[in-house]
matplotlib code that plots the C-alpha trace (Angstrom):
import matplotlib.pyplot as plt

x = [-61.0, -62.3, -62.6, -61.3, -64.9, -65.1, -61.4, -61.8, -64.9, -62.8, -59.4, -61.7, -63.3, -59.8, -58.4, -61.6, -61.2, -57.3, -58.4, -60.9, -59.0, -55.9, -58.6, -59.9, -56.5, -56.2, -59.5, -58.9, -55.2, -57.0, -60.7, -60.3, -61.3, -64.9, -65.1, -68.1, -68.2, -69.7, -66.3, -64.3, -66.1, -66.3, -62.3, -62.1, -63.7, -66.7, -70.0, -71.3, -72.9, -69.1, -67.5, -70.3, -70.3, -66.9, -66.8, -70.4, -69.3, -66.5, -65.3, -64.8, -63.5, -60.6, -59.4, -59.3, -57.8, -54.5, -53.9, -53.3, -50.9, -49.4, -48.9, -46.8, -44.6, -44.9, -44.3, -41.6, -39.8, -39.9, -39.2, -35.7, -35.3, -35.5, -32.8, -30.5, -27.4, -27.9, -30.8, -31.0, -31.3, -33.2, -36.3, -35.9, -36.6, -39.5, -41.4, -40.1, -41.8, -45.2, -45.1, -43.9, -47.1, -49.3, -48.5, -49.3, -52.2, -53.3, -56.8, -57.3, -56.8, -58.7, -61.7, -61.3, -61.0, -64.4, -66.4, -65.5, -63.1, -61.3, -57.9, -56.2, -56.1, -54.7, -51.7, -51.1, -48.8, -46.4, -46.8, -45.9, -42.5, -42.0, -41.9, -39.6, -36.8, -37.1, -36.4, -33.0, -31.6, -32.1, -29.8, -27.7, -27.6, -28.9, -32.6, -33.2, -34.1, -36.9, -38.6, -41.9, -44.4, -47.0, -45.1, -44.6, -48.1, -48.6, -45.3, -46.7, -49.8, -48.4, -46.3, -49.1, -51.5, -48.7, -50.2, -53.2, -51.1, -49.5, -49.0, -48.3, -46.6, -43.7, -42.0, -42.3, -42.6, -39.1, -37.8, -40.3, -39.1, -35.5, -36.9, -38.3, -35.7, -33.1, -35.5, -35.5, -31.8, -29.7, -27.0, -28.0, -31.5, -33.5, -35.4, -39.3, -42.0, -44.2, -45.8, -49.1, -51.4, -52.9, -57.0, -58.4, -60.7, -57.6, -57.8, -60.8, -61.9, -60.4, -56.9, -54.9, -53.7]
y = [-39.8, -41.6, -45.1, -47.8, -48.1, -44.3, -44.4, -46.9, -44.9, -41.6, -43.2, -45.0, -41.5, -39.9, -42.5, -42.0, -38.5, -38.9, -41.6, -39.3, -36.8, -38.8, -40.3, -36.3, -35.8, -38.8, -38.4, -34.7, -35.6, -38.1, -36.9, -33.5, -30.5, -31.4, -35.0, -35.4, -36.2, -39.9, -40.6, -39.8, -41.9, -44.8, -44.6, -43.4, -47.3, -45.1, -44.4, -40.8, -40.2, -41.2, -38.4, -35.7, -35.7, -35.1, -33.0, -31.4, -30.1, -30.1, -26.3, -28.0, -31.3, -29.4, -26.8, -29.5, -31.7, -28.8, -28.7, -31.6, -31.5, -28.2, -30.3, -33.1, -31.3, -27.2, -27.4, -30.0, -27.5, -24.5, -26.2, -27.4, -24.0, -21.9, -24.3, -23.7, -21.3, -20.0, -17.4, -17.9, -21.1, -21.1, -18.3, -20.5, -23.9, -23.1, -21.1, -24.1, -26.5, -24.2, -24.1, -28.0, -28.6, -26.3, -27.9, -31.6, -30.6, -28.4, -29.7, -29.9, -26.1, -25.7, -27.9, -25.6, -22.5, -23.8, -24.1, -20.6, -22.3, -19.1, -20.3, -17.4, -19.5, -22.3, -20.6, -17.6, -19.4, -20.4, -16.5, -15.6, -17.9, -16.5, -13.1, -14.0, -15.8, -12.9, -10.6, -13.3, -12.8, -9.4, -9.0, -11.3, -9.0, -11.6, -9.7, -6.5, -4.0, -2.2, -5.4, -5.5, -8.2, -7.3, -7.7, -11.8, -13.0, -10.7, -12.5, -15.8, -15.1, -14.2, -17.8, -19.8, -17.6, -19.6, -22.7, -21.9, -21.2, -24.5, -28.1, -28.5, -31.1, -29.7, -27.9, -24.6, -22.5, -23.0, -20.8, -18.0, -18.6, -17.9, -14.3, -13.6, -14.3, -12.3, -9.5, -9.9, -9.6, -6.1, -6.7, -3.9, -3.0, 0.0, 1.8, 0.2, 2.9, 3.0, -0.4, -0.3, -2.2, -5.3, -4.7, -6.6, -8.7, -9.6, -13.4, -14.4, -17.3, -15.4, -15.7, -17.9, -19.8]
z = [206.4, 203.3, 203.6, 200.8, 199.8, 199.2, 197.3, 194.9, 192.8, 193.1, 191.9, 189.0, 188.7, 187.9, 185.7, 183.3, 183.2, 182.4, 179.6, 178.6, 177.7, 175.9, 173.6, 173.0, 171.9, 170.1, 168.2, 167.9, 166.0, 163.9, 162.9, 163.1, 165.6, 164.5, 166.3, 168.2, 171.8, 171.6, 169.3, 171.8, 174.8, 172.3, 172.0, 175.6, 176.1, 178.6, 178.1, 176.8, 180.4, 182.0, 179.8, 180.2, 184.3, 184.0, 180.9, 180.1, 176.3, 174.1, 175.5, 178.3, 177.5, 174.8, 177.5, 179.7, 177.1, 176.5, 180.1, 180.4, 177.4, 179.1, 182.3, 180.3, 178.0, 179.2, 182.6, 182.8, 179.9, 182.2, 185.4, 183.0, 181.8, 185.5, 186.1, 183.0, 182.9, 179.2, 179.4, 175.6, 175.5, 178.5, 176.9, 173.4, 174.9, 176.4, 173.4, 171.4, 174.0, 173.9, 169.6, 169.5, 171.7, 169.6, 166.4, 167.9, 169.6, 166.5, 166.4, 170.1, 170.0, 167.0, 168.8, 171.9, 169.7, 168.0, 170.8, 173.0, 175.3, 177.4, 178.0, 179.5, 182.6, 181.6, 179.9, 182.7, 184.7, 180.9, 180.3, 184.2, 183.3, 180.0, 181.7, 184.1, 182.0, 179.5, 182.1, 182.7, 179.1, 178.8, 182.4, 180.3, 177.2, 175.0, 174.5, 173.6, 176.8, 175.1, 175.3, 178.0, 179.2, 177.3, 174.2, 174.8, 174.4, 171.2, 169.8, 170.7, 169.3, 165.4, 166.2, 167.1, 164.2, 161.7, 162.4, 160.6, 157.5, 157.1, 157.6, 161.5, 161.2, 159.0, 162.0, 159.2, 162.2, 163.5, 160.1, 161.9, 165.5, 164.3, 162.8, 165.6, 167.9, 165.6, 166.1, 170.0, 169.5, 170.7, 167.8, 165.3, 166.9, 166.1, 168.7, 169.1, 169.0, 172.7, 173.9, 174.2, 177.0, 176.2, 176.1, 179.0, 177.0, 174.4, 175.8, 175.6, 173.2, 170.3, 172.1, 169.6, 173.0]

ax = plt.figure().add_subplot(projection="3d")
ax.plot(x, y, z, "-o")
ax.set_aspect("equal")
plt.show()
């Protein structure tokens, strides 16, 4: 059992790490996905040698950085959404939670994208979710049938490509959401041509999230 004495540097540990990463965000939003590490300490209110024990290089520190944003504002939306009664609404709320948090967190991503951060892991379990509430609206009629796993992370990844294109902060990729989900619609689809497997190295650092 660890005693109080043992507690207290773990607990100051953790709440360095969580600051850590806020001011990563923070710094990422304001300088740019370029911010150097010592910025971030210095805003963090830690010293450089605090924030590399914990975080050893920005790869780290940015994928670390996103889950943490995943935890706040994904999670919560799909926990909402395997509770909701619309499968629709339900699918939509929770790709608008994952683009809403993309396009705050643009340069977070862009830092993590920068410096080789893998983040298949941190985003399986959204995708695993994504999966099953597509699989709810299409029982519900409200998605097409032809529609298969595989296909979801491609369709995230030309949504999340938009970001690139524009000002994040102009919500432009709602007018794309509402194409896309038109086109996930049954109401006057045509037949798709064969799916085809995702390659196995398809998320790797180049995977847009």
């Amino acid at each position: 059992m660890a005693t109080d004495s043992e507690r207290l540097p773990r607990a100051d540990a953790a709440r360095n790490a969580e600051r850590i990463l806020r001011s990563a965000r923070e710094v990422f939003a304001k300088s740019g996905p370029d911010a150097q590490l010592d910025e971030i300490a210095q805003h963090a209110g830690v010293g450089i040698r605090t924030l590399y024990r914990r975080f050893p290089n920005k790869a780290v520190l940015a994928k670390a950085a996103l889950e943490q944003g995943i935890a706040e504002y994904i999670a919560p939306a799909i926990e909402q959404a395997l509770l909701d009664d619309d499968p629709l609404g339900a699918l939509t709320s929770v790709i608008d939670a994952a683009m809403s948090l993309a396009a705050r967190e643009y340069n977070t991503l862009a830092a993590a994208r920068r410096a080789g951060a893998v983040l298949s892991d941190a985003v399986g379990p959204y995708y695993a979710s994504l999966t099953l509430l597509t699989r709810r609206a299409q029982d519900a009629g409200h998605i097409r049938a032809d529609l298969v796993p595989d296909d979801l992370p491609r369709i995230l990844a030309m949504l999340f490509s938009l970001l690139w294109t524009m000002d994040p902060a102009s919500d432009g990729w709602r007018r794309y959401l509402s194409l896309i989900l038109d086109g996930l619609s049954p109401a006057a689809a045509t037949p798709l041509p064969e799916p085809v497997p995702l390659r196995p190295s398809s998320r790797s650092k180049n995977w847009p999230i």
